[in-house]
Each structure stands twice: as C-alpha cells, then as structure tokens.
Steps between C-alpha positions, in 0.01 A plus 500: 500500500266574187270817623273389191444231288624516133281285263734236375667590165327297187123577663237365212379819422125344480510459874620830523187670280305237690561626841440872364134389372386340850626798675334741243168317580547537856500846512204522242258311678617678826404834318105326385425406836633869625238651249288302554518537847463882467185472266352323761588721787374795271155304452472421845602840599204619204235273661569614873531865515476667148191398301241725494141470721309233288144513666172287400178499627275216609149508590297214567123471281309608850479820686255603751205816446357709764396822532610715774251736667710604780623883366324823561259595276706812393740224326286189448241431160197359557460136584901548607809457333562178324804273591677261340750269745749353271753225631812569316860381406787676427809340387838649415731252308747807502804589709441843560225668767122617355300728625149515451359825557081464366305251376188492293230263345298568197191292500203554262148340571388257177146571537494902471810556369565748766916491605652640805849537685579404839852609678667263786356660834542278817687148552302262645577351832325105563233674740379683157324160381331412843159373361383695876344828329562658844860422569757757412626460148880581570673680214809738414575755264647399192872654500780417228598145465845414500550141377907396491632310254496149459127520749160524463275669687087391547244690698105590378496844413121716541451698183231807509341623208725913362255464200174355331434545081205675686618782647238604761519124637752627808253815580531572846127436706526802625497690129204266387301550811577865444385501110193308565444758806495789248317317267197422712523880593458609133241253416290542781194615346535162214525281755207652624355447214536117472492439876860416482693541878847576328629563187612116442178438492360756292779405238413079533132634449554725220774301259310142550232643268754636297671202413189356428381730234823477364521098497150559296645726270750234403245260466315706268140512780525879507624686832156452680507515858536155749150288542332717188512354136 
C-alpha cells in the first residue's frame, strides 16, 4: 500500500500554481486577523490599565454662601469667615488612579473688584443643608481624594477664604479689638474733646467733615465748613 499519494503524472500545471495561490491566501489572511487581533488586545490592554489619569471637573452654575461665626476669636475676622459650599464632579475617563491632594477657588466680586482664594476645608454631609439653623450641620475634614479610573466621584466640598486682595480682611477680632483698645487709650483727651465714647467715633466724627470739605473743593465752593456758606 501507497504511504502517500503521488499527483498523477501529466498534472496541468495551472491547477498546480492554482492550488499554491489559495493556500498562499490562507495563510495571509490567517496572519491579518493575528495582527489584528494583537492591535486590538494592545488597545484594549491601553484603555484598561495603562493610560494615564485623565481628570475633569464639573461644577454646576449654583453654590451656596454663608458665613461661619462658630471659631474663636483668636482665629475668626469680623462678621466670620465666609464660605462657599460648592457641589462638585469629578470624572476620570483614565485608567490609572488620581489623587487629589488640595483644592482651591478663585472668585473675584464684579462690583469692587476685590478677588480672593478659598482652599477645600470640610465635605459636607446632607445634615449640612438642614434649613433648621439649630440642628447640627454634620461635616468632615477634607482629606485626599482618590478617584479610580474609569469612576467619578461627586460630593459638595466647603471652601474657606486663605486670602482677600485686601489683606487685613481675615484680621483676627481679637487684634482689632486690641488696636481700637490702644487707640481709644491714645486719643482719650480728642475724644474728649468731641464727646466721642471711643475712638470709632471720634474718627466717624472727625473724617465726615473732612470728606465734605474735600467734595467742595472738587466742586470748586471753597473748603468751608458743613451748614456755613
């Protein structure tokens, strides 16, 4: 018995180039779908665990303003610090871990042109908008943020004010109380004077006239003094 089969002698030689050309693209388009196989499994493999952190922001065209009065007065300004709660979105189309270690807001006010910076302080917990002035406003401290990739993560973060264009606008009460303190002390015998009880008053007393001779002055009326002319 024949172990193999011997083409018969006198094979057309067309059949035989024939049969090389369909097995020639065989093994091509076995080798495309083998790249392209791998191209995918590299772009999957790309989209899963290798591309970089890709974070965006979102924040939403209303945030809430209070002021919080609740700090010693060693720490606190006067009238209390201003707070800004911000709801806020963060989104990381990346495949990689972010951290987020700080946040801050820039805000300016249109009207005076003054500008200040606030840092993330607290998280707010739902008991923080309880419209009950005297129920406990939960919050935590604001700690690094680590949003995974391929996730979001959404919270409203409290901002406090590190810095005003203004820079005695976060003076402790307790160094203003103590500056007006002195100053009453070493204007004691103007206030006299004027029958001013602090030196506030003396100054409210003393520059309102002031301005007023110098509005006149403007106007050309001479610097004469208030109900005379």
């Amino acid at each position: 018995m024949r172990m193999f089969r011997r083409r018969p002698t006198g094979t057309d030689a067309n059949k035989i180039e024939m049969h090389a050309a369909k097995h020639f693209r065989g093994s091509r388009i076995t080798a495309t779908g083998t790249v392209v196989a791998l191209v995918f499994s590299a772009f999957s493999l790309w989209e899963t665990s290798l591309k970089r952190a890709d974070l965006s922001v979102h924040v939403p065209g209303v945030v809430t303003y209070t002021r919080d009065d609740t700090a010693s007065a060693e720490v606190q300004p006067t009238g209390g610090f201003e707070v800004l709660a911000v709801p806020i979105t963060i989104a990381n189309r990346g495949a990689r871990d972010a951290a987020i270690v700080a946040l801050q807001l820039d805000v300016k006010n249109p009207q005076t042109s003054l500008s200040a910076r606030f840092e993330a302080t607290y998280i707010a917990e739902p008991s923080y908008f309880n419209p009950d002035h005297r129920a406990d406003r939960q919050r935590t401290p604001f700690s690094a943020l680590v949003i995974a990739g391929r996730s979001a993560w959404r919270g409203t973060v409290i901002f406090y004010p590190v810095s005003y264009s203004n820079g005695k606008a976060l003076t402790p009460i307790v160094e203003v109380r103590t500056f007006f303190e002195a100053m009453d002390k070493k204007y004691a015998t103007e206030r006299a004077d004027v029958g001013a009880v602090s030196f506030r008053a003396l100054r409210q007393k003393v520059s309102r006239p002031a301005r007023i001779c110098r509005a006149r002055r403007v106007r050309g009326e001479g610097a004469q003094p208030e109900g005379q002319g």
